[in-house]
C-alpha positions in Angstrom: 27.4 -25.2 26.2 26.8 -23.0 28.8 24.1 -21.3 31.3 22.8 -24.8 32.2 22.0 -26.2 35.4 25.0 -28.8 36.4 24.8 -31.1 40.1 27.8 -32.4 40.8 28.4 -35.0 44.1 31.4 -35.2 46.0 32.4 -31.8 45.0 33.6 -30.6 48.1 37.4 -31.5 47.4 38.9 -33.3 44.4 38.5 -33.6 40.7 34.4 -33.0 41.7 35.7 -29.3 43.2 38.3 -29.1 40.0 35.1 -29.5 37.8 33.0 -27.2 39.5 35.3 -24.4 39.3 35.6 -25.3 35.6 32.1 -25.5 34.6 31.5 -22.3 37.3 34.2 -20.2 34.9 32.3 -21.5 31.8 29.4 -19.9 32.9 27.0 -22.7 34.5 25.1 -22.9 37.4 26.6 -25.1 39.4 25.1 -26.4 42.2 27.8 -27.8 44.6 27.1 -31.5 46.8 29.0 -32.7 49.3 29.3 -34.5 52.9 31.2 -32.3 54.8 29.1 -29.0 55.8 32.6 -26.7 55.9 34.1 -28.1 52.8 31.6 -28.0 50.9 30.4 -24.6 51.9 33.8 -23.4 51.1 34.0 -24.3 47.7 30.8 -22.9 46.8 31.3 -19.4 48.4 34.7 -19.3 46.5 32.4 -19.5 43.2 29.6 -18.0 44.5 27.1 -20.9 43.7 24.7 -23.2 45.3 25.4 -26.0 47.2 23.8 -28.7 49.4 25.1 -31.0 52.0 24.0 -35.1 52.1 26.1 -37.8 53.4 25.8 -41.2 51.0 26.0 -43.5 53.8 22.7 -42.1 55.1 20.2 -43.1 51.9 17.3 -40.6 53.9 20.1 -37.6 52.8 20.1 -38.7 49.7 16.2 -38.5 49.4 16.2 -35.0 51.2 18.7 -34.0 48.5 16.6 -35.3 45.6 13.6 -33.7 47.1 15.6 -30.4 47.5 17.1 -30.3 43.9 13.6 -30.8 42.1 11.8 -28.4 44.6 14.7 -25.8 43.7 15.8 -26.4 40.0 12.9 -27.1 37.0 15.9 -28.3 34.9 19.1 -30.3 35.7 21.1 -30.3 32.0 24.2 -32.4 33.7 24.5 -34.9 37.0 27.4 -35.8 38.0 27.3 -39.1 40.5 31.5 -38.0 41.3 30.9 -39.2 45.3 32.6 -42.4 46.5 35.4 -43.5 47.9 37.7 -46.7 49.2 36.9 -47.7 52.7 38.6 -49.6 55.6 37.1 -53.0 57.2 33.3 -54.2 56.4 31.1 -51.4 57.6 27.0 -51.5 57.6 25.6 -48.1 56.9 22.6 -47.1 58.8 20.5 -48.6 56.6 21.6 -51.7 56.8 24.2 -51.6 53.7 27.9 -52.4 53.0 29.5 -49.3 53.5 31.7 -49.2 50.0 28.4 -50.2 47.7 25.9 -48.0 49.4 28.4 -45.0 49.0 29.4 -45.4 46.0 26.4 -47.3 43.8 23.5 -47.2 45.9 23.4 -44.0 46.9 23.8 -42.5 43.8 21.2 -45.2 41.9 19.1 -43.6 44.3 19.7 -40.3 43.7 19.1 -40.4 39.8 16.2 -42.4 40.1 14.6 -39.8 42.0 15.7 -37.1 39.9 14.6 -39.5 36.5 11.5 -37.8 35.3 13.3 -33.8 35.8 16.4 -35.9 33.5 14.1 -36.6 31.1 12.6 -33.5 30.7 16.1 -31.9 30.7 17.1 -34.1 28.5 20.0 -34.9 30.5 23.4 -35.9 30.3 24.2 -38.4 33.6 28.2 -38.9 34.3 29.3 -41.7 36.6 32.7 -41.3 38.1 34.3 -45.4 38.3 37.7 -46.1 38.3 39.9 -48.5 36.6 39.9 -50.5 39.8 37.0 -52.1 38.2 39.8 -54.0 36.2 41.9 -54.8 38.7 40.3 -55.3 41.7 36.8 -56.8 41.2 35.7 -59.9 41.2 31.8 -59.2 40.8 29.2 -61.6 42.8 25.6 -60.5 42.1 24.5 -63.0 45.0 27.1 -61.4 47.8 26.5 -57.6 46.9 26.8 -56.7 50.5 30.4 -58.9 50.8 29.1 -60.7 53.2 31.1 -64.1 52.1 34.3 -62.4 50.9 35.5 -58.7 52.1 38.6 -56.8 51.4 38.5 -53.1 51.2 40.3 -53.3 47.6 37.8 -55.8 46.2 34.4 -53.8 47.4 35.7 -50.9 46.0 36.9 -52.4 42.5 33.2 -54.3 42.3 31.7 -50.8 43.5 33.5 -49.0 40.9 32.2 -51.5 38.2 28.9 -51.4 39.6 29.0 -47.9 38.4 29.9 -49.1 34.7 27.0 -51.8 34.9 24.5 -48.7 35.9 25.7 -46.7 33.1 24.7 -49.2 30.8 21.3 -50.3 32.0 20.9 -46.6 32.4 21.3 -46.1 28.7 19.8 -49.2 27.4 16.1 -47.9 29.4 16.4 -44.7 28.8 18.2 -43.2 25.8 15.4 -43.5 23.7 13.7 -40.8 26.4 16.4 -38.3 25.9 19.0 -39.6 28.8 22.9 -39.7 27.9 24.8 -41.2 30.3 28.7 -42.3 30.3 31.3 -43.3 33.0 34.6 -42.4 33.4 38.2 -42.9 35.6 39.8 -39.4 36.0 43.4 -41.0 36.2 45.2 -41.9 39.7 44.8 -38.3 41.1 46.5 -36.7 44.6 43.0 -36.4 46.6 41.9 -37.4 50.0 39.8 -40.3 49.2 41.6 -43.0 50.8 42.7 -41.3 53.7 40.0 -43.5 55.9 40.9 -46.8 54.1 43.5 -49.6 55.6 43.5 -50.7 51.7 47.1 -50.9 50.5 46.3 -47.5 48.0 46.4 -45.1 50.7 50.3 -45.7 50.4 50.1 -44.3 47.1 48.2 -40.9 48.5 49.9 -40.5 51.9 53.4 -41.4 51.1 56.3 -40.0 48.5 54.6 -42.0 45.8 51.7 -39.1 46.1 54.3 -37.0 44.0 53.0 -39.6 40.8 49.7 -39.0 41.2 48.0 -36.2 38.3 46.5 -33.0 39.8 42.6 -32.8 40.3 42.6 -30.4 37.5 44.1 -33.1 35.2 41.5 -35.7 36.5 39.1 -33.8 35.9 39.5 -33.3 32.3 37.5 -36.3 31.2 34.7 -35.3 32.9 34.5 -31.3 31.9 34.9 -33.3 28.3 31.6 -35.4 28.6 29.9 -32.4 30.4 30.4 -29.6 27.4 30.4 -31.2 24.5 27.5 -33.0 22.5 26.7 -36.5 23.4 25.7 -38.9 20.4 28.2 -36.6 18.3 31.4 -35.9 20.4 30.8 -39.1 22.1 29.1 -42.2 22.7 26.4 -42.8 25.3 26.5 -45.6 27.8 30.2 -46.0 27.7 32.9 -46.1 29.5 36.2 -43.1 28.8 39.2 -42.9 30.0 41.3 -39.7 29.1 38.6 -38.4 26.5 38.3 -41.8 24.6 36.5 -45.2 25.1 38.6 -47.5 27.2 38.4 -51.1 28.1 36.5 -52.2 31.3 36.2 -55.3 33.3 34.4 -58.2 30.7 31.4 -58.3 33.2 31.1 -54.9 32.4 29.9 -55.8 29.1 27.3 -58.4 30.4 23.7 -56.9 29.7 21.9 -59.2 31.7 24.1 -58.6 34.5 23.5 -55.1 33.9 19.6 -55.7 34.0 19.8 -58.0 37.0 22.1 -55.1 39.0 19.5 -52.3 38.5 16.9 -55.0 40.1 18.6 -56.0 42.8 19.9 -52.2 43.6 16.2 -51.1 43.1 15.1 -53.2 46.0 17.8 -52.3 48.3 17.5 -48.9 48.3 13.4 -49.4 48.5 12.1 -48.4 44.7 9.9 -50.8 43.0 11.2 -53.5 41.1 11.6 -53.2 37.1 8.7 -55.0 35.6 
C-alpha cells in the first residue's frame, strides 16, 4: 500500500518523524505536521516531502491547517492525530481551554472533523496516538473536562489520552458505514522529548538514567506503520484500541458507548462545530 497521501501530526520529532521516514521510504507522500517551524522543516527536507507548521494550543492553526490540507490534497488515504503531549500545572490555551485536552483531544477532534467529508471520499484510515496512561492515570469526569475541580498534570494527560480511545470509537460507530477506519494505539514507553515541559513525575523516566529503558522511536512506531499499510477490516479491526500490533485492554470507560457519544457532543461544542443531532 503505497503512493497514497499520508498526514501525520506531531511529526517533527518522535515516533510521528520515525513514521514519516518509514512511510516516506515506502513510497508515500507524506505530508509532514508539526509545531515547531525548524523541526519540522528539518525532517521534511531530509525526505524531501511536504510539510506544514500549526501549534494545537491555538485551535485557529488547526483550522488554517485543515483549510490548507483540503485546498492542497484532493485525497488524504491515512491521518495520523500522533500530536500531544504531558504538560506541567493547569494552563488555559488561548481559546479558553485546558492546555493537556485541547492539545491532545480537541485539537485534533477539530482537525478530522474538518477534514471528514475529504476522509470519506478517501475512504480513509484515521489513527489516534493514546497511551496506556489511559489505564493508569485517568479518572474520567465528563462534567470537569477542563479539570477545573481536580488537576494534576498525570491525571489530565491519562483522561486526555483516553479521550482519544473514546473518539476512536464514536468515530467508528458514525462513520464506518461511510468508508472511515479508525483505530488508536500506545507506541510503548519511547525515549522522546515529550515531557520535557512537564513537572509530572514521568519526565524522570525521559531525562534521567532510567531514559536507557525507554524503546527507540523506531520501535514505537511500529504499531502505527502496522495500522497505516495494511488492510483495515482484514489485518485488523476498526475502532479499536492496539498495542504492539494486537488489541489490548483499555480503561473500562473506554468501553462506555454513551460516554463515547456524550464526549463527541461536548468536544463539538468546545471547539465551536454544531452539536450532533
Amino acid at each position: 500500500m503505497s503512493n497514497r497521501t499520508i498526514v501525520i501530526t506531531g511529526a517533527s520529532d518522535g515516533i510521528g518523524a520515525a513514521a514519516a521516514r518509514a512511510l516516506h521510504n515506502l513510497g508515500n507522500r507524506v505530508v509532514v505536521v508539526g509545531r515547531s517551524p525548524e523541526k519540522t522543516a528539518a525532517v521534511a527536507r531530509g525526505l524531501d516531502c511536504d510539510y506544514l507548521v500549526a501549534d494545537f494550543a491555538r485551535l485557529d492553526d488547526v483550522r488554517s491547517l485543515a483549510g490548507t490540507l483540503l485546498e492542497r490534497y484532493p485525497r488524504i488515504d491515512v491521518l495520523v492525530n500522533n500530536a500531544g503531549g504531558i504538560m506541567g500545572s493547569r494552563e488555559e490555551t488561548v481559546d479558553g481551554h485546558e492546555k493537556t485536552l485541547q492539545v491532545n483531544h480537541l485539537a485534533p477532534f477539530l482537525l478530522t472533523n474538518l477534514l471528514l467529508e475529504r476522509l470519506i471520499d478517501s475512504r480513509a484510515s484515521v489513527i489516534n496516538t493514546s497511551s496506556v496512561a489511559n489505564s493508569l492515570f485517568a479518572h474520567f469526569d465528563i462534567d470537569d473536562l477542563e479539570a477545573h475541580r481536580r488537576y494534576t498534570p498525570n491525571l489530565a494527560y491519562g483522561n486526555a489520552k483516553l479521550a482519544n480511545i473514546l473518539f476512536t470509537r464514536e468515530l467508528d460507530s458514525r462513520y464506518r458505514a461511510d468508508g472511515i477506519s479508525t483505530a488508536a494505539f500506545h507506541p510503548g514507553a519511547v525515549a522522546t522529548s515529550f515531557a520535557k515541559g512537564s513537572t509530572s513525575i514521568m519526565r524522570v523516566m525521559y531525562r534521567t538514567i532510567l531514559n536507557r529503558f525507554l524503546i527507540s522511536p523506531d520501535q514505537g512506531a511500529r504499531t502505527l506503520l502496522w495500522l497505516a499499510t495494511t488492510e483495515p477490516g482484514h489485518d485488523w479491526q476498526q475502532g479499536k484500541y492496539y498495542y504492539k500490533c494486537k488489541i489490548s485492554t483499555a480503561n473500562k470507560d473506554a468501553y462506555d458507548a454513551a460516554l463515547a457519544a456524550r464526549l463527541w457532543d461536548e468536544s463539538a461544542w468546545m471547539v465551536g462545530l454544531a452539536r450532533a443531532a
